[in-house]
RODO-2510 file (C-alpha; in nm, 4 decimals, decimal comma):
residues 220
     n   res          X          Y          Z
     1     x     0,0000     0,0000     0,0000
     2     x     0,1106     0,3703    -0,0724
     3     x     0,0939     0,4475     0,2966
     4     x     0,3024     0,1440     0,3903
     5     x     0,5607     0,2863     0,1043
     6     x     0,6180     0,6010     0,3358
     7     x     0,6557     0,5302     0,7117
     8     x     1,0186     0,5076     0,8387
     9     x     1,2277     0,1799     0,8303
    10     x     1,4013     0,2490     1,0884
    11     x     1,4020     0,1269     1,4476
    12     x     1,1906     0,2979     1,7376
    13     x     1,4607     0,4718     1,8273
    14     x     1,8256     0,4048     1,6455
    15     x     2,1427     0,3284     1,9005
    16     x     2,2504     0,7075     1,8080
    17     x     1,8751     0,8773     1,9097
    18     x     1,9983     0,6392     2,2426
    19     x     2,3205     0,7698     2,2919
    20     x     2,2650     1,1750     2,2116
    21     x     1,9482     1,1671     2,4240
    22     x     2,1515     1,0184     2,7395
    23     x     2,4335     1,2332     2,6923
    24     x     2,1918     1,5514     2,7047
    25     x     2,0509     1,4345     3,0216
    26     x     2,3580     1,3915     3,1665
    27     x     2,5221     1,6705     3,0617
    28     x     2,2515     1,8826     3,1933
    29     x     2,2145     1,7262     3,5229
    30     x     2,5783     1,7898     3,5414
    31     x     2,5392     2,1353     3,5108
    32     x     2,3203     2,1418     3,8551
    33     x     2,5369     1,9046     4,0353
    34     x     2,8397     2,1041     3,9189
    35     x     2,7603     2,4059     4,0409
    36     x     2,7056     2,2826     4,4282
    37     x     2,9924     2,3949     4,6283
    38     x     3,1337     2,1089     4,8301
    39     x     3,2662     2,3758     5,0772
    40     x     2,9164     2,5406     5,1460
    41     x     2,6214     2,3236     5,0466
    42     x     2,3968     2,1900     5,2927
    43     x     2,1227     1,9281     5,3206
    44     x     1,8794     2,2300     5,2196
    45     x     2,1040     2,3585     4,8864
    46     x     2,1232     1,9667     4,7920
    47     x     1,7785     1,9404     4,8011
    48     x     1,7518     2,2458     4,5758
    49     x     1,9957     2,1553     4,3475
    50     x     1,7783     1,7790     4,2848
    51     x     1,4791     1,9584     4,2525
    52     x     1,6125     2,1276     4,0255
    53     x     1,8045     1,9149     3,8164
    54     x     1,5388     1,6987     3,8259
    55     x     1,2693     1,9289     3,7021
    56     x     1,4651     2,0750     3,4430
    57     x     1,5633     1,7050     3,2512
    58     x     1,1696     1,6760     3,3096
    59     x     1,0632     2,0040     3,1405
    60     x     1,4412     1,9539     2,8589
    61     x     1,2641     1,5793     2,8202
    62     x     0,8915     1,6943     2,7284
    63     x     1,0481     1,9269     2,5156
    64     x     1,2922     1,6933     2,3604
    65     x     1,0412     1,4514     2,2622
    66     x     0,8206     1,7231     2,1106
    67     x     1,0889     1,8050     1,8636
    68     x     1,1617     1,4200     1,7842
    69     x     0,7455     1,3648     1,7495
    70     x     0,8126     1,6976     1,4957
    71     x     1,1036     1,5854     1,3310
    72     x     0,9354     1,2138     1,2745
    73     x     0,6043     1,3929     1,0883
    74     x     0,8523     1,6213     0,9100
    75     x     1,0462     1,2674     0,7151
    76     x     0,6826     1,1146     0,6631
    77     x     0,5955     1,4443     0,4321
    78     x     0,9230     1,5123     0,3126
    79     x     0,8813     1,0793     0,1954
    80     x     0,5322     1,1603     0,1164
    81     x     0,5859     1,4585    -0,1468
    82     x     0,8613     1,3010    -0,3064
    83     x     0,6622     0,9527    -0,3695
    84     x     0,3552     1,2226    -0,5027
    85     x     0,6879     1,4397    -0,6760
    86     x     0,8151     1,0733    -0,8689
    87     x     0,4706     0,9543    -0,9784
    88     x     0,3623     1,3287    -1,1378
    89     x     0,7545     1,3821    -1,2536
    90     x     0,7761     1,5343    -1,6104
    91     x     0,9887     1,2439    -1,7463
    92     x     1,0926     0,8959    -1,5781
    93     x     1,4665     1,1042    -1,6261
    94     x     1,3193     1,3573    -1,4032
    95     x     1,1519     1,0660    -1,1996
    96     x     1,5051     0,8741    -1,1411
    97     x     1,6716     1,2007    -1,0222
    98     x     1,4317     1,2135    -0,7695
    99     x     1,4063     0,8840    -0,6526
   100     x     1,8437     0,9167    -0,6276
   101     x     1,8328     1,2525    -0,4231
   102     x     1,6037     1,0794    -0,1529
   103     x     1,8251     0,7708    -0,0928
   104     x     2,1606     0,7509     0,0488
   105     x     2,4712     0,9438    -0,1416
   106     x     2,6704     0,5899    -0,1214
   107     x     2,3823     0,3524    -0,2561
   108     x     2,2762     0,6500    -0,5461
   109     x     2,6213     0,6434    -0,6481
   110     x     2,5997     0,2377    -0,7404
   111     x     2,2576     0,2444    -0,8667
   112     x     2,2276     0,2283    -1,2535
   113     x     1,9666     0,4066    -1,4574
   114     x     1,7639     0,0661    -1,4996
   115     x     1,7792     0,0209    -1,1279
   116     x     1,6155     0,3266    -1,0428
   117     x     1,3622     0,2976    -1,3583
   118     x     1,2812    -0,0303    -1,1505
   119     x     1,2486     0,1924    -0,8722
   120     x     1,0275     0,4230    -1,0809
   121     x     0,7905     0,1957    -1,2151
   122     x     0,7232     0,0054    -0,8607
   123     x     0,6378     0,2989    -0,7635
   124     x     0,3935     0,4402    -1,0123
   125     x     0,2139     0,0832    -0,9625
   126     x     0,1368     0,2228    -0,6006
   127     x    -0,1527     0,3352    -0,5457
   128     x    -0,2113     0,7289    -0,4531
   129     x    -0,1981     0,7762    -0,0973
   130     x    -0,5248     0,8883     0,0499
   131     x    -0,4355     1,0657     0,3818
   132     x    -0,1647     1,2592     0,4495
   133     x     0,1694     1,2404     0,6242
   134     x     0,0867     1,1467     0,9993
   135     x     0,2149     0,9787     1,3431
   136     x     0,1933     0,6173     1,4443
   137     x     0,2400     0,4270     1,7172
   138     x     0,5913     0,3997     1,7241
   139     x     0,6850     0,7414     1,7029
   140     x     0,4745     0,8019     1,9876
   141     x     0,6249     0,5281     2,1422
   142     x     1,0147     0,6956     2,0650
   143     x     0,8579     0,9935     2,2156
   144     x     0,8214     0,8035     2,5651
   145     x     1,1330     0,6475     2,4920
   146     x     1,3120     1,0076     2,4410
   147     x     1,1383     1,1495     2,7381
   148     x     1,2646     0,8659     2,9274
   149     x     1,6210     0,8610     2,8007
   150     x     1,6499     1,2260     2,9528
   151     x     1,4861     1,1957     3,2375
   152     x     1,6488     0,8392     3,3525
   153     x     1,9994     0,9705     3,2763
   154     x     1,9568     1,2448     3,5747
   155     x     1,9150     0,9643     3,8197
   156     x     2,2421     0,8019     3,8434
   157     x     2,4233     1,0834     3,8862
   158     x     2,1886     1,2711     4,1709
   159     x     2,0981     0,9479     4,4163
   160     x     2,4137     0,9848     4,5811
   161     x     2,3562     1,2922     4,6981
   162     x     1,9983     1,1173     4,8053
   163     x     2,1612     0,8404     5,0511
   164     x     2,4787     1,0061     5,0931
   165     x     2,4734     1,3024     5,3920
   166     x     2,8371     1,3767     5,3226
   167     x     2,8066     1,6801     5,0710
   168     x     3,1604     1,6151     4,9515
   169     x     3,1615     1,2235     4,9496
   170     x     2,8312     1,2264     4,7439
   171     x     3,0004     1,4679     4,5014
   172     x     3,2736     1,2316     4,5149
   173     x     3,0494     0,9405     4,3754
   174     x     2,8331     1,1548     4,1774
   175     x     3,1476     1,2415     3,9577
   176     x     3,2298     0,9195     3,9583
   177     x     2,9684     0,7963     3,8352
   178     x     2,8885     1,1003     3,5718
   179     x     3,2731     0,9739     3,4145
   180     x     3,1291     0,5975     3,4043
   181     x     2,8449     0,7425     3,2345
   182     x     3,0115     0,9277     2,9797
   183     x     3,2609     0,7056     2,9021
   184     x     2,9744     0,4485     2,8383
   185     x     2,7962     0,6671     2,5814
   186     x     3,1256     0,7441     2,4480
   187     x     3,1847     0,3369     2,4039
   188     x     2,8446     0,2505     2,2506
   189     x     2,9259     0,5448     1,9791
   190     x     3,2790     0,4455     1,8946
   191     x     3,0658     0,1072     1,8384
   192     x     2,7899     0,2763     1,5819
   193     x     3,0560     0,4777     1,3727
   194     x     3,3095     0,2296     1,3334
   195     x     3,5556     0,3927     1,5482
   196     x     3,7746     0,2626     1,8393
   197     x     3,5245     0,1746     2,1661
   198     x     3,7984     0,3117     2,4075
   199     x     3,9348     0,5675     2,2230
   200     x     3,5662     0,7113     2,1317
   201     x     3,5261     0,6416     2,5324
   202     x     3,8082     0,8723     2,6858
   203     x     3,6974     1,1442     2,4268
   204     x     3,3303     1,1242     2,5113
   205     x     3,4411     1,2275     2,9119
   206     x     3,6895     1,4931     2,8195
   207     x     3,4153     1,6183     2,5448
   208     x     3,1864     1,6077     2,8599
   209     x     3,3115     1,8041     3,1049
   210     x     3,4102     2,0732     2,8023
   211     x     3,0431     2,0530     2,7724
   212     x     2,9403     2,1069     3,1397
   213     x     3,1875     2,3605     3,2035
   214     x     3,1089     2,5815     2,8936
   215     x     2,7239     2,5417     2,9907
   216     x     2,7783     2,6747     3,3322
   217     x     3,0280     2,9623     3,2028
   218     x     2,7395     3,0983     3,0081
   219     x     2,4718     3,0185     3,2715
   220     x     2,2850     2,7276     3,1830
***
């Protein structure tokens, strides 16, 4: 079916949409526990600094899956008009130009002309879509899964300052477990790009605190 032809092949959400979305939560959660002073703080500024960190990754979260609920309808019609833009095209040249510009640069390059008038004809067989570009169940489901991805990666790095009364010792762990974190994201990409695990590991916590620390400079 013509609809079927235009919904995303892709997973809920891809290993990167994973990654990114944990490393903004944790980034940003790092900017709150950051900016406690070990020297200073007391039970009452730690539980100001949770609230806040943990209402902000809430609010960054809603907002965050907004944009990815958005950005999912925004690929539908963009796969939508150029489906409507190949079956009206003026000439199957025209048609096959088309078809290449919406697929990969790497698998365009190795198609030949017959391929894509393949292409072409399969899809002028379709038959014309009768609604228009909309959301399903699994983008709403990435949505949740977004949300959850920011909102989850606060967690780790605030409980210790939950069950730990030591203001320094919980900052101690927190950081500790903010570099486990990063390094981790920084692993799993190295995986998805081809790139050295480690190497792509180390980077990810030194890109990390560059991160944090230009965030707070500027106020965030």
């Amino acid at each position: 079916m013509a609809d079927e032809s235009v919904k995303a092949s892709k997973r809920i959400l891809e290993p990167y949409d994973r990654i990114s979305e944990a490393l903004f939560g944790l980034i940003m959660v790092l900017t709150f526990t950051g900016s406690l002073s070990v020297a200073e703080a007391g039970r009452e500024d730690v539980r100001i600094m949770l609230i806040g960190a943990l209402g902000c990754n809430i609010a960054w979260g809603l907002i965050d899956a907004i944009l990815y609920l958005m950005g999912c309808l925004a690929d539908k019609g963009r796969a939508l008009m150029t489906f409507k833009a190949v079956r009206s095209a003026a000439s199957p040249q025209k048609a096959q130009q088309l078809i290449a510009g919406a697929l990969p640069p790497l698998l365009a390059s190795v198609l030949q002309p017959a391929e894509l008038e393949s292409m072409r004809q399969r899809l002028a067989e379709l038959p014309e879509p009768a609604k228009p570009a909309k959301l399903d169940g699994s983008d709403w489901w990435g949505a949740v899964g977004v949300f959850l991805l920011v909102f989850l990666s606060t967690l780790p790095v605030s409980v210790p300052f939950i069950f730990i009364h030591s203001t320094m010792t919980a900052m101690r762990v927190s950081n500790l477990v903010a570099i486990i974190m990063l390094f981790a994201t920084g692993y799993a990409f190295g995986r998805c790009v081809g790139r050295s695990p480690w190497a792509i590991g180390v980077g990810m916590v030194i890109l990390g605190c560059v991160l944090v620390a230009i965030t707070m400079a500027l106020g965030g």
